[in-house]
C-alpha positions as CSV (number, residue, x, y, z in Angstrom):
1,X,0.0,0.0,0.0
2,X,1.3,3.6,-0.8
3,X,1.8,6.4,1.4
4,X,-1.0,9.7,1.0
5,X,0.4,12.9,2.0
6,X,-2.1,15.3,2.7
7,X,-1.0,19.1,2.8
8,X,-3.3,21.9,3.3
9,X,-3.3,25.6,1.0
10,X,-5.5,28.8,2.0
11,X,-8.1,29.9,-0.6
12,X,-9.0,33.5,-0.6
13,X,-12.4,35.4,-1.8
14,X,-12.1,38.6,-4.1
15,X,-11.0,40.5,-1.2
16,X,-8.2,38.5,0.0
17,X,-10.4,37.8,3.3
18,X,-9.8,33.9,3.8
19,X,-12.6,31.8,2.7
20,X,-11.8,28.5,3.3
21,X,-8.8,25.4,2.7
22,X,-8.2,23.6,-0.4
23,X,-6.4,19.5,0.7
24,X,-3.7,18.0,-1.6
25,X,-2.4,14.5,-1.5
26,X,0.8,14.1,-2.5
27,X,2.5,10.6,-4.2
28,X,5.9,9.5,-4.9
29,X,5.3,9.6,-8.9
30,X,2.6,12.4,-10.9
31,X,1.6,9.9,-13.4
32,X,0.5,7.3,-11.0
33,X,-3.3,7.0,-10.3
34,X,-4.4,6.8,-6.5
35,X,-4.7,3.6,-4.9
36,X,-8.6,3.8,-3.7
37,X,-7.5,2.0,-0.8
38,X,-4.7,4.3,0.4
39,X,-7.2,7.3,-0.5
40,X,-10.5,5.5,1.8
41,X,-8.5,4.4,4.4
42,X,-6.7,8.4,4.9
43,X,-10.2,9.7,4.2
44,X,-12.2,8.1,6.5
45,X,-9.3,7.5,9.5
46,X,-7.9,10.0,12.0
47,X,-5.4,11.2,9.6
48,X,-8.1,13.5,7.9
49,X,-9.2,15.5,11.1
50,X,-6.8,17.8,11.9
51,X,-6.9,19.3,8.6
52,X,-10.7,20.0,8.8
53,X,-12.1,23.3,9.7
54,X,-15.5,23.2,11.6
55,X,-15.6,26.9,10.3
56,X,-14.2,27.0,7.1
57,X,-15.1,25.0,3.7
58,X,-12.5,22.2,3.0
59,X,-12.5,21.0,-0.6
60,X,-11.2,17.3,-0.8
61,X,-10.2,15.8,-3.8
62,X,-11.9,12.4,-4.8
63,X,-11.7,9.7,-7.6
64,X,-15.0,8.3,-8.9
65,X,-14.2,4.7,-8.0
66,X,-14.5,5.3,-4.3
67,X,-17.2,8.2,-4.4
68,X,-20.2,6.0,-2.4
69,X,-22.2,5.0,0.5
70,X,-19.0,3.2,1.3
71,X,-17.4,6.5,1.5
72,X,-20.1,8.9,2.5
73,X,-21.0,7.4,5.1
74,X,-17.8,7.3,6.8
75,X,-16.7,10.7,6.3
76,X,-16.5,13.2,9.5
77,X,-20.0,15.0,10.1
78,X,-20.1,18.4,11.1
79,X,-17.5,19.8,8.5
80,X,-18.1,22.1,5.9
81,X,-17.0,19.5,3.3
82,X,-16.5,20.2,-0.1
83,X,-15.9,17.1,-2.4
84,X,-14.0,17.5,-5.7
85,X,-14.3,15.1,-8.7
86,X,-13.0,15.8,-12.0
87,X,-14.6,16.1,-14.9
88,X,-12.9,14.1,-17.3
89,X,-12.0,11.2,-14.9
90,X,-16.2,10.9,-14.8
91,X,-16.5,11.2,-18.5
92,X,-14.3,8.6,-19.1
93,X,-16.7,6.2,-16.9
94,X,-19.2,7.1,-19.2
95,X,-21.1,9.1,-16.9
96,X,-23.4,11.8,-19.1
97,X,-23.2,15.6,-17.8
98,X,-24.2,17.0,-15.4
99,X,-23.6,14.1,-13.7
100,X,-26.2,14.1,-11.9
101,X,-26.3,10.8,-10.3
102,X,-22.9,11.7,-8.2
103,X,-23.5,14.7,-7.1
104,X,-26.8,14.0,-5.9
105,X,-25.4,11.1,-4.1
106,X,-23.0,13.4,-2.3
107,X,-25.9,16.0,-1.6
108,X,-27.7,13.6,0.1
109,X,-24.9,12.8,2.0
110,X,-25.4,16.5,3.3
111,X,-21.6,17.4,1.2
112,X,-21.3,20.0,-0.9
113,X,-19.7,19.4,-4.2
114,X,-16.9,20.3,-7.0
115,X,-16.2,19.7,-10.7
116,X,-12.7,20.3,-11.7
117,X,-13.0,21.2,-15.1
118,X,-9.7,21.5,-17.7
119,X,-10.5,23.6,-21.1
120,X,-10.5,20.3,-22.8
121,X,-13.1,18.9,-20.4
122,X,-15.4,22.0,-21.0
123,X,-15.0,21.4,-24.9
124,X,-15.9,17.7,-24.3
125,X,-19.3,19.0,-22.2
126,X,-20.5,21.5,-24.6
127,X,-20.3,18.8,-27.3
128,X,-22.0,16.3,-25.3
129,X,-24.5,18.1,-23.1
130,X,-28.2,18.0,-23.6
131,X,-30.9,20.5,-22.5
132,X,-29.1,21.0,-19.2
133,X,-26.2,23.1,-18.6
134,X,-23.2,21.0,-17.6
135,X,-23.0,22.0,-14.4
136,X,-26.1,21.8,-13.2
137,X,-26.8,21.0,-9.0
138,X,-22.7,21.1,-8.6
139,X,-22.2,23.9,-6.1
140,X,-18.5,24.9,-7.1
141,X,-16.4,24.6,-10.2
142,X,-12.7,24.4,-10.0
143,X,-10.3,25.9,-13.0
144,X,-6.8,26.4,-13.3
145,X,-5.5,29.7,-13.5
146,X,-4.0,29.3,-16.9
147,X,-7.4,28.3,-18.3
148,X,-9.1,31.1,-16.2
149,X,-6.2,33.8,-18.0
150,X,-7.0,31.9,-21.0
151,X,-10.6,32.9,-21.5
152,X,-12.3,30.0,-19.2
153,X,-14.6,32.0,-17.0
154,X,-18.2,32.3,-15.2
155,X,-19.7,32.9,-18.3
156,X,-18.9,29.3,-19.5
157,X,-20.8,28.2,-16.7
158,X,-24.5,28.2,-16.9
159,X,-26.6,26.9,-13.9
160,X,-23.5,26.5,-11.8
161,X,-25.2,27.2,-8.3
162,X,-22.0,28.7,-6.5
163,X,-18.7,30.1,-7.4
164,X,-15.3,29.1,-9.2
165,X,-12.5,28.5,-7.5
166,X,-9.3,29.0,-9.7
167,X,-6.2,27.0,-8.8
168,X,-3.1,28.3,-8.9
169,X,-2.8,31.7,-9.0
170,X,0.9,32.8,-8.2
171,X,1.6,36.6,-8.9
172,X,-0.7,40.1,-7.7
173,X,-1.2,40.9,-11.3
174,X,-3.1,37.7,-12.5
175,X,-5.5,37.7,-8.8
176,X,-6.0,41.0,-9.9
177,X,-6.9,40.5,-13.6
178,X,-9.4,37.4,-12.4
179,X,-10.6,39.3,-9.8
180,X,-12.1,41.7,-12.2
181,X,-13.4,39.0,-14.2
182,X,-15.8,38.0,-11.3
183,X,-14.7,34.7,-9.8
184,X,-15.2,34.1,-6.7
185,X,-12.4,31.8,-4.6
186,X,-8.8,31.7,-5.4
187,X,-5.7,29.8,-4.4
188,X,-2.6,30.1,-5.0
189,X,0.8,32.0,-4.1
190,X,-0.2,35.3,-5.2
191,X,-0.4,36.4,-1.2
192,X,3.1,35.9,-1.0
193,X,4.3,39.0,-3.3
194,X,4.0,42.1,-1.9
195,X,0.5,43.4,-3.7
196,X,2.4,46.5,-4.4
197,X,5.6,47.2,-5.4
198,X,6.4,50.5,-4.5
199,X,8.1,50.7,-0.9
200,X,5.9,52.0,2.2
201,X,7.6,53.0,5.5
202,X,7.6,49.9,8.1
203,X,5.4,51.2,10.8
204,X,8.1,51.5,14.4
205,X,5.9,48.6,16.4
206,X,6.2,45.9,13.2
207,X,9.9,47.0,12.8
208,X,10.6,46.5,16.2
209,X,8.4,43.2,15.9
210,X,11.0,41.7,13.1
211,X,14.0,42.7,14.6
212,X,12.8,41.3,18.3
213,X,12.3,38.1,16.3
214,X,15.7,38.3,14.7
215,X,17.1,38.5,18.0
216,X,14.7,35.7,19.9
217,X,16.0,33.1,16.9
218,X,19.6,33.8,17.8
219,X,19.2,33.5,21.4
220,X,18.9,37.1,22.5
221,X,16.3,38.3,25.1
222,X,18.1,40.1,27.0
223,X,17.4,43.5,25.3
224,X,13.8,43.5,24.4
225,X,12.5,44.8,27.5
226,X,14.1,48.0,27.1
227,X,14.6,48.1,23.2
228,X,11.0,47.5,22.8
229,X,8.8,47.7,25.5
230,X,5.4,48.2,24.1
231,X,5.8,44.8,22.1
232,X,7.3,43.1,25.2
233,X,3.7,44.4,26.7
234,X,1.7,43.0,23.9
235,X,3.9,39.6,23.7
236,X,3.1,39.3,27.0
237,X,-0.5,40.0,26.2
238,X,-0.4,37.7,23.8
239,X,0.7,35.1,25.8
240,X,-1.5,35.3,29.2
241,X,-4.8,35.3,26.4
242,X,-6.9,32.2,25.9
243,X,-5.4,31.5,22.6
244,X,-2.4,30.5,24.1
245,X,-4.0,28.1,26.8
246,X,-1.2,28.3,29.0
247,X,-1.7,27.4,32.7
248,X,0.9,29.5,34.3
249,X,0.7,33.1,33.9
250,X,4.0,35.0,32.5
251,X,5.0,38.4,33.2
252,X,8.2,38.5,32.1
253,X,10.5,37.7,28.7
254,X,12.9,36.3,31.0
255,X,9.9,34.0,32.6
256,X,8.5,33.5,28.9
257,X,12.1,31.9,28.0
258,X,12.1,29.7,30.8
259,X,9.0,28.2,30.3
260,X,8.6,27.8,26.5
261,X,12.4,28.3,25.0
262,X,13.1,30.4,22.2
263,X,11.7,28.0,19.9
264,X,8.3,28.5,21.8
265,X,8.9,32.3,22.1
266,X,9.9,32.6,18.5
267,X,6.5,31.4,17.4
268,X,4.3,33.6,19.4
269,X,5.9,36.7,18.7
270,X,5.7,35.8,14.7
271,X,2.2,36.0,15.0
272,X,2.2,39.4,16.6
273,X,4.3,40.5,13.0
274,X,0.2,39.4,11.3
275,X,-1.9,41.0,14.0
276,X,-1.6,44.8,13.1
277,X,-2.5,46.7,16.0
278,X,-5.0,45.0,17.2
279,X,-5.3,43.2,20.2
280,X,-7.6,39.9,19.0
281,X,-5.2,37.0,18.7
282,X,-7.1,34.9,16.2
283,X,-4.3,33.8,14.0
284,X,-4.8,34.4,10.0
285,X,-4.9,31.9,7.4
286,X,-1.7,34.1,6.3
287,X,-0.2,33.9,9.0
288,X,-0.8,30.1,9.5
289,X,0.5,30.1,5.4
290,X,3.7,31.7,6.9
291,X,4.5,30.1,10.0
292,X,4.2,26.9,7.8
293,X,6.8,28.2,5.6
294,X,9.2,29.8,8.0
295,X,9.0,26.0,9.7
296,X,9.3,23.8,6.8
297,X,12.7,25.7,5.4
298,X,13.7,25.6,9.2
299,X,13.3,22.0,8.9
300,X,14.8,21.3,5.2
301,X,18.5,23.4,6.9
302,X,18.2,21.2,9.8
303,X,18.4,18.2,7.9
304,X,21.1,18.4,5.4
305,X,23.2,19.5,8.6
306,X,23.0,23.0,8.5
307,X,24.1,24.9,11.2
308,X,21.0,25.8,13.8
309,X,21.8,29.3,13.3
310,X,21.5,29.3,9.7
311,X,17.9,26.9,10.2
312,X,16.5,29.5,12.2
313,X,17.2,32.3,9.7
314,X,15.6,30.1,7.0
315,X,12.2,30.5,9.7
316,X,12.7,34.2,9.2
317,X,13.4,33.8,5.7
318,X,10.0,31.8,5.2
319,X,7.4,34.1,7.4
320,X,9.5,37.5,5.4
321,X,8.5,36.1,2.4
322,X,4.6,36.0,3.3
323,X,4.6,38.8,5.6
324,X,5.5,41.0,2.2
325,X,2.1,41.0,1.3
326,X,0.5,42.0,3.8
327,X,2.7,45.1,5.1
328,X,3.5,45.6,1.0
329,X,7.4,45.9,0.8
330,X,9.5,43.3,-0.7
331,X,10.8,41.0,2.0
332,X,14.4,41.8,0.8
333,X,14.4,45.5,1.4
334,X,12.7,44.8,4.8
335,X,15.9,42.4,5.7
336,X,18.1,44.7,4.4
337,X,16.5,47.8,5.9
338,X,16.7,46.5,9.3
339,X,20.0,44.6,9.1
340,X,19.0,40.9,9.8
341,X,22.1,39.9,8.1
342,X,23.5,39.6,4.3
343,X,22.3,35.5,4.1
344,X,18.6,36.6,4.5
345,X,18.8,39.1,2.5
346,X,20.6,37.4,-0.3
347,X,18.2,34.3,0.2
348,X,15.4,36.6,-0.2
349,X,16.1,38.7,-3.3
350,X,17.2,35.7,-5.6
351,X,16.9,32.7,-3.7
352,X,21.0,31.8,-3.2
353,X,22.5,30.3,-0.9
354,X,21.6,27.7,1.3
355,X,18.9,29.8,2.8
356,X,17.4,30.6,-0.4
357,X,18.2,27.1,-2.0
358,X,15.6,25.8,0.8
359,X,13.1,28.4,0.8
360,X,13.2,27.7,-3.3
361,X,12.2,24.1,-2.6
362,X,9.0,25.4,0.2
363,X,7.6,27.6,-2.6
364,X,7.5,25.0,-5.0
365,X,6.3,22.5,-2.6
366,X,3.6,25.2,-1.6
367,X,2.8,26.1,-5.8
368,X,1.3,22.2,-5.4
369,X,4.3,21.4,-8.2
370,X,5.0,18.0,-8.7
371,X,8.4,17.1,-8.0
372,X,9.4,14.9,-10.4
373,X,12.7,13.8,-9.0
374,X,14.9,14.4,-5.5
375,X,16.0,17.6,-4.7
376,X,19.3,19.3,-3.3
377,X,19.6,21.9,-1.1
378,X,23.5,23.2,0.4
379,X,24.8,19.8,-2.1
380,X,22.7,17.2,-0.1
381,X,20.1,15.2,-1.8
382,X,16.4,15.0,-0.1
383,X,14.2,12.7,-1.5
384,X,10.5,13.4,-3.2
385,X,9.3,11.4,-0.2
386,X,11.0,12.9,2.5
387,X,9.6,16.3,1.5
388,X,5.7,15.2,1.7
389,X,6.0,13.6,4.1
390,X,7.7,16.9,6.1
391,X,5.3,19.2,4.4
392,X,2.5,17.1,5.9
393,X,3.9,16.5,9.2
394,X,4.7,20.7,9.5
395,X,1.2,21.2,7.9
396,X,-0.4,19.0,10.5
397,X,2.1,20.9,13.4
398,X,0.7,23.9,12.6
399,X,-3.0,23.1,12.7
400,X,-2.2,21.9,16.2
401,X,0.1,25.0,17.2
402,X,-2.3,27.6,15.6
């Protein structure tokens, strides 16, 4: 039986508010066809939960040869579930659009449902369609963002009932282009450009935020109670509130370091860097996006035997490269405006070194690119495998963390 490594991506409405999760298995090989066993047995087992949001809708992909009462009845209630078929696989079953018979099964099942639909797959449903639209009682559509750029759009869509998602969007330019071509749901890595170019002044608390985090990563506390103490008030905030679920109240760094580590530290005051000035400590599907990153570059150093002072500036390097969006300056100018050090910046701007060289390998990882062989990062060789199954594991972390 083969592995399933499930990974988890943010989806994003027109606004960029989050709207929901999109799962991705991964496999050792692109052209090989899910084992329905390996698929049930990860859908219907404890694996699944903790990428489920009881809030959020989840879109799982399925195949049609295990879409059933076997299935459907097995999957976890009270999720917002959203199960995604493709088009063509059902075609080729010889099921007739709009397919009526599966996703009425899966309605009754109280799931909503998804048709992934290529360009070809369109042109193969408006030759064979009869008086009803194609996607008729499906409550999503999902499209790639090349076919979306490429003309496929809402207006190929008669009597879908809900919105499009489009799939792999990856610069500000193209979200914006689609955006004002009225889809509704988006994922992609678009959020992790800075949405606009031109440089605005870091505001003195998120300044102060970074270069505290700089300084917690290398071991350095010391300072931060009288370099900054209006973050040291809201870290400590932070920590005392019900979102960290401590039992033992903190009120002091000093106290913080001793009874979490800088590791612990590090990961509460990167979420203060996506809070704004605001005191509600709901993490963000961004930030959740750029913890994930920060850790799983941290994690790629650390294991081709990288110095831990190098792996915890590839965690910088990782939430930088997110946070860009949201505070709109490119990551590099931040690291080189407030000094964090030539090997962040440098890994940052063109993706050198062995910072950059492993941050390279997250984004791709985090594009849903196949990896069609191993990978090297700093000369050492980490397999296909090993990296699903770290992206999972992190994915899963996070979840638990956040």
């Amino acid at each position: 039986m083969r592995e399933l490594y499930l990974t988890r991506f943010p989806m994003f409405d027109a606004e960029g508010n989050g709207a929901g999760y999109d799962i991705s298995p991964r496999e050792t090989g692109k052209d090989q066809e899910w084992a329905p066993d390996v698929l049930f047995s990860t859908l219907t087992g404890p694996d699944l939960l903790p990428y489920l949001d009881p809030d959020s809708p989840t879109f799982v992909p399925l195949t049609p040869e295990v879409v059933g009462p076997n299935l459907l009845d097995f999957l976890p209630a009270g999720y917002p579930l959203v199960l995604e078929l493709e088009a063509g696989d059902l075609l080729a079953r010889g099921q007739e659009p709009p397919f009526a018979g599966t996703s009425g099964l899966i309605h009754e099942h109280c799931f909503a449902t998804a048709l992934r639909v290529t360009r070809a797959d369109w042109e193969a449903l408006a030759g064979r369609r009869g008086e009803e639209p194609p996607c008729t009682g499906w409550d999503y559509v999902v499209i790639s963002a090349e076919d979306a750029l490429d003309g496929l759009g809402p207006g190929h869509f008669p009597g879908l009932a809900g919105e499009i998602l489009v799939r792999g969007v990856t610069t500000p330019a193209d979200f914006e282009f689609l955006r004002q071509g009225g889809f509704g749901l988006y994922e992609g890595t678009f959020f992790a450009d800075p949405m606009d170019l031109s440089v605005q002044a870091l505001s003195p608390g998120r300044a102060g935020a970074i270069r505290a985090l700089n300084a917690v990563l290398r071991d350095q506390v010391v300072a931060l109670p009288q370099d900054y103490p209006d973050l040291v008030l809201r870290l400590l905030g932070l920590l005392n509130s019900p979102v960290f679920r401590g039992a033992t109240k903190i009120t002091s760094v000093e106290r913080a370091v001793v009874l979490l580590g800088y590791r612990e530290l590090s990961r509460w005051l990167s979420l203060l860097l996506f809070m704004g000035d605001t005191d509600e400590y709901q993490p963000s599907l961004l930030f959740r996006e750029a913890y994930l990153r920060g850790a799983l570059t941290e994690r790629l150093m650390q294991r081709v035997g990288l110095p831990e002072e190098d792996a915890r500036g590839g965690y910088l390097a990782g939430i930088l490269a997110v946070l860009q969006a949201l505070l709109r300056q490119p990551a590099d100018q931040m690291a080189a405006g407030l000094d964090l050090g030539d090997h962040i910046q440098t890994a940052l701007s063109g993706r050198s070194g062995p910072i950059g060289e492993a941050l390279s390998v997250v984004e791709r990882l985090r594009r849903s690119d196949w990896l069609e062989s191993d990978t090297m990062v700093a000369g050492v060789t980490l397999p296909v495998t090993t990296l699903y199954s770290d992206e999972s594991e992190v994915t899963r972390e996070t979840i638990d963390d956040f």
